[in-house]
N, C-alpha and C positions, 0 to 999 in steps of 0.2 A: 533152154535159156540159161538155166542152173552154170550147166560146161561155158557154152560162150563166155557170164560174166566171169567165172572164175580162171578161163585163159585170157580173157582180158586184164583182170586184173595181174596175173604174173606178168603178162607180157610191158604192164604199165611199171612194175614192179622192177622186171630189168633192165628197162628205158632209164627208168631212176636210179638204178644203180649205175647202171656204166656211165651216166651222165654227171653225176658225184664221184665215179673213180676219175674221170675225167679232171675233173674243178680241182678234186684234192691236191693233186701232186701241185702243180700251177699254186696254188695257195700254200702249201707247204714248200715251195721251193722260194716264195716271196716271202714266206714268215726266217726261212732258213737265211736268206739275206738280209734280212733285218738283224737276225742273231750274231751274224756273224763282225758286223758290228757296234752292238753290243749294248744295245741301247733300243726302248720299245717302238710298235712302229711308226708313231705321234713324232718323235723326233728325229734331228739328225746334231752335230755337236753343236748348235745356235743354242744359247745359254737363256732361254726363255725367262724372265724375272720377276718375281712381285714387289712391287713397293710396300715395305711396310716400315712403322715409326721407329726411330732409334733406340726407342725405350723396349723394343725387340717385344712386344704381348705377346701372352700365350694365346690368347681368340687371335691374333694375325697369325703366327705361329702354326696353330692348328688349321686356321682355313688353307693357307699356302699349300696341306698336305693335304686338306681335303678336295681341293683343286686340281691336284696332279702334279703341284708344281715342284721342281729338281733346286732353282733357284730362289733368292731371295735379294732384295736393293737396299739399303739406306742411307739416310746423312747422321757424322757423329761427330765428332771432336779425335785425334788420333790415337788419345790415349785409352778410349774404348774399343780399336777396334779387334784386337783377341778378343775380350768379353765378347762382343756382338759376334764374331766368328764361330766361338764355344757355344754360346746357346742356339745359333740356327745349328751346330752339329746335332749337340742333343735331341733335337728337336728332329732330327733327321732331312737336315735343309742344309745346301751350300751357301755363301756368299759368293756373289756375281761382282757385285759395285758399293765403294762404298764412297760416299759425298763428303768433304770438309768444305762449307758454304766460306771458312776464313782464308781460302784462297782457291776462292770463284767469282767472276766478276767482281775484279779489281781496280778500280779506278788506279791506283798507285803506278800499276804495270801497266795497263792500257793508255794513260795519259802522262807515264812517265814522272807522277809526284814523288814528293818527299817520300822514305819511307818503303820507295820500289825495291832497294836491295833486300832489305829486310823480311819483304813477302817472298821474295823469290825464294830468299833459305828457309823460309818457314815452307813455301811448294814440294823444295827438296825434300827436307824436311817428315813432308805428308807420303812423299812417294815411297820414301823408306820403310814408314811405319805401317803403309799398305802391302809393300814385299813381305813384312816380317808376320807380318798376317794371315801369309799365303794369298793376299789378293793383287790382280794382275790387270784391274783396267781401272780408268781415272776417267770422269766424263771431269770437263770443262770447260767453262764458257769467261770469253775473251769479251766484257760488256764491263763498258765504265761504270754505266748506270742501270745495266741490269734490265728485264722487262717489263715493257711499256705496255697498257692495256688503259680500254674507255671504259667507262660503265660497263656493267654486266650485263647481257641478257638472257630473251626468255628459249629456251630452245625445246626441244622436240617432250612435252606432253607437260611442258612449265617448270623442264629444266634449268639450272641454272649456270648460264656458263660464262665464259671468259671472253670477251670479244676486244678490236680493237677496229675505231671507225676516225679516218686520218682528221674527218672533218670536226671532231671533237676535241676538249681538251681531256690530254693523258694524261696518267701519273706512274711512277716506277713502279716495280713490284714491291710491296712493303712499306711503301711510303703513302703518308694520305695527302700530301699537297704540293705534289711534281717535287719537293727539296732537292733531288738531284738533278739539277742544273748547273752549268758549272759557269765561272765568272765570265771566261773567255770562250771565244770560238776555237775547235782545231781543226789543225788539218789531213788532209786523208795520208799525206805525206809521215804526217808527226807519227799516225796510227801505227805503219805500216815498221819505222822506224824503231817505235818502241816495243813491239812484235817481236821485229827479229832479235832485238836487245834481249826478253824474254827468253826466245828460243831456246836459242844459241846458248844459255844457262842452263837450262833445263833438261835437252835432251840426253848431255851427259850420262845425268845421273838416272833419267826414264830407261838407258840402256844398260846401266849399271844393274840395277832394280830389277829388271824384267818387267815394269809398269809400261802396259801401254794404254798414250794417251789419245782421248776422241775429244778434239776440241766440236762444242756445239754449234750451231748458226746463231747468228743473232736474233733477239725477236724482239718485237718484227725487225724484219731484213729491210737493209737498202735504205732507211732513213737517216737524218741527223736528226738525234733525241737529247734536249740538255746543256747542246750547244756541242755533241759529241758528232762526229759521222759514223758509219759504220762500214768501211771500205772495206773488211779483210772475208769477212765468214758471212756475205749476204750475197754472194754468187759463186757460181762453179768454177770462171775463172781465179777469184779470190782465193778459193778453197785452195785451188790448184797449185798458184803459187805458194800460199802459203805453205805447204806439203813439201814442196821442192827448197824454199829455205831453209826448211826442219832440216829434210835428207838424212831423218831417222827411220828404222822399221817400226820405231813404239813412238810417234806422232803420225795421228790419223783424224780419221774423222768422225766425229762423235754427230750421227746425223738424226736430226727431229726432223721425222715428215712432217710434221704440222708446220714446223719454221718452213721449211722448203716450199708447202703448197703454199702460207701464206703470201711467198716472193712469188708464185707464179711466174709465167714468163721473164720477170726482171731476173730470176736467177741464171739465167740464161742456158743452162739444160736443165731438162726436168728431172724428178727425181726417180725415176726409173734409170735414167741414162747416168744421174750420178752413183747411183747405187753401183751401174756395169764398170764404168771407170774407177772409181774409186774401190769397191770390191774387186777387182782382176788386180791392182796392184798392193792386194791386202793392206789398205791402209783403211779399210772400216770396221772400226771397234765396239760403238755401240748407238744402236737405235734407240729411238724415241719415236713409238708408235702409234701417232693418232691421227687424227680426218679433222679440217676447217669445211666451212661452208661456201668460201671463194675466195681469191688472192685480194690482195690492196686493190685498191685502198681501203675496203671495209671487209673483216672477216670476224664470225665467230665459231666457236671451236665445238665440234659436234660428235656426237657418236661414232662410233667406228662405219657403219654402213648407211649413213645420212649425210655424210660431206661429198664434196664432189670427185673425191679420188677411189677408184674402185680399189682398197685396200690388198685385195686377194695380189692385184700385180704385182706389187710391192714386197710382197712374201715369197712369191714367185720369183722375183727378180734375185730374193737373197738368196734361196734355196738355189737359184742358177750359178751364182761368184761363190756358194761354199760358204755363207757367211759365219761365221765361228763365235762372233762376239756375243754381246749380249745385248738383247732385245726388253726393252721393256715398254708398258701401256702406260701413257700418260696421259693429264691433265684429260680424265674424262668429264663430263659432267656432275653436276652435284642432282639424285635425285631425294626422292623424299624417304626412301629407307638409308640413306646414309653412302658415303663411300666407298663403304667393304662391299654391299651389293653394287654399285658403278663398277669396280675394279672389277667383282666375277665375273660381271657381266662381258666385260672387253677381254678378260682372261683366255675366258670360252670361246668367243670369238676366233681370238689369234688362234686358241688353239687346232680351231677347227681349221683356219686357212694352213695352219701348217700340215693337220693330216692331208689336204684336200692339196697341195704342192709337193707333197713327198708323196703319194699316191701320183700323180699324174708325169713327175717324174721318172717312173721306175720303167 
């Protein structure tokens, strides 16, 4: 008995051996492409990003690295943005994006008021002082009045989230009593008008710069809010022309899945099929990555694996066009430890769809 188990057990011994000499190489020949470029196996160059406050904290700071994370996001004013750049160095962090809310949804340039040249050079302006920053993407959203949302409600364990339900009365982002409304009606015509007006200034100097811009969708998509419509960035075809008026390489598409699910259908391809079109002709700069709970006319905005978009495709999708820009987890929920634990929480997430899409790709 003695002999038997102990030629059984070599014999189990060398099963496991050549069975690991097997795995190794195969494993070592997938870690050696990951090496070779140059970068761990969690990623490929999609610029993963955290949002954190302008005021750059050291606890945001530090989670960002205790996270894993390469990137970092925020909004400032232009004359911060070295400082904000210097400290995520120190800190052992990039910048990805950096926000100026003083020319982001503009009423002046989307409605053509008084005052529109004067934002466009201040646009310029911001694109410059993001070049000399070394930062090279601009999100922007082309909204008079900016977004629109009803009451809040309750979401998954008495979350608290952001919804919008058409049969309700809205109010803008920021405002508490609808004020932006504006005296007259326009029209989709006037929109589309003053758009190219915009453009056609600004592309200039986006290629002068090296800034490339991702203009966002509207939210919600496909309404008139304010007495505004919103013809240009509330469907694929919108997008599309408006991309072909640019007829820049550094005017794209700055695309929030959550704007997109909330158009559903109205956007008229989904956002899988926009992500394939607009990623193959590199004009997607930067995501906005989060799940609603269903299209218009009533949606509230949900955790990542609780809305009705199976998030993974989406990652999937980008990892397919190469997507290069930058990704970031928005407007999650508010739970009761705060928002630093909401963001890890959607962090981890992504992060994992991205192992689990660069794993299935190889």
């Amino acid at each position: 008995m003695a002999n038997r188990f102990h030629i059984a057990r070599r014999e189990f011994a060398r099963l496991g051996l050549a069975g690991v000499l097997g795995v190794v190489p195969a494993f070592a020949q997938r870690r050696a492409s990951y090496a070779g470029l140059g970068r761990p196996p969690m990623k490929w160059d999609i610029k993963h990003s955290m949002q954190i406050s302008g005021a750059m904290k050291e606890d945001e700071l530090r989670l960002a690295k205790q996270l894993g994370m390469e990137y970092v996001n925020t909004w400032a004013a232009p004359d911060r943005y070295k400082e904000i750049v210097g400290k995520a160095e120190a800190a052992g962090l990039k910048v990805a994006k950096i926000g100026n809310g003083s020319v982001h949804n503009r009423a002046e340039i989307v409605l053509g008021l008084p005052g529109r040249d004067e934002k466009i050079e201040e646009f310029k302006r911001n694109l410059r002082a993001l070049a000399a920053a070394g930062i090279r993407y601009q999100l922007y959203a082309h909204m008079a009045n900016g977004v629109y949302s009803t009451e809040r409600e309750t979401g998954r364990g008495g979350t608290s989230v952001r919804a919008f339900d058409a049969a309700k009365p809205a109010i803008a982002y920021g405002s508490s009593d609808n004020s932006k409304v504006f005296e007259r009606a326009y029209t989709e015509d006037e929109i589309w008008k003053n758009y190219e007006y915009f453009v056609k200034r600004i592309v200039p100097v986006a290629e002068e710069t090296g800034v490339k811009i991702g203009i966002h969708p509207d939210d919600p998509p496909g309404l008139t809010l304010g007495n505004v419509p919103r013809p240009i960035f509330s469907s694929f075809e919108g997008y599309k022309r408006a991309v072909e008026i640019a007829n820049s390489p550094n005017l794209g598409v700055g695309l929030c899945c959550g704007c997109w699910l909330e158009g559903g259908p109205a956007m008229g391809r989904n956002v899988l099929e926009a992500i394939e079109y607009f990623g193959g002709l590199k004009k997607l700069f930067v995501i906005h990555f989060r799940n609603v709970s269903s299209p218009l006319p009533h949606f509230r905005e949900t955790f990542l694996n609780e809305g009705y978009m199976d998030m993974y495709k989406i990652i999937r999708a980008l990892r397919k066009v190469n997507f290069e820009g930058v990704l970031i987890a928005d407007h999650w929920p508010t739970t009761v430890a705060g928002p630093l634990l909401a963001q890890a929480y959607t962090i981890g997430y992504i992060q994992a769809l991205i192992e689990r899409a660069n794993e299935e790709s190889m």
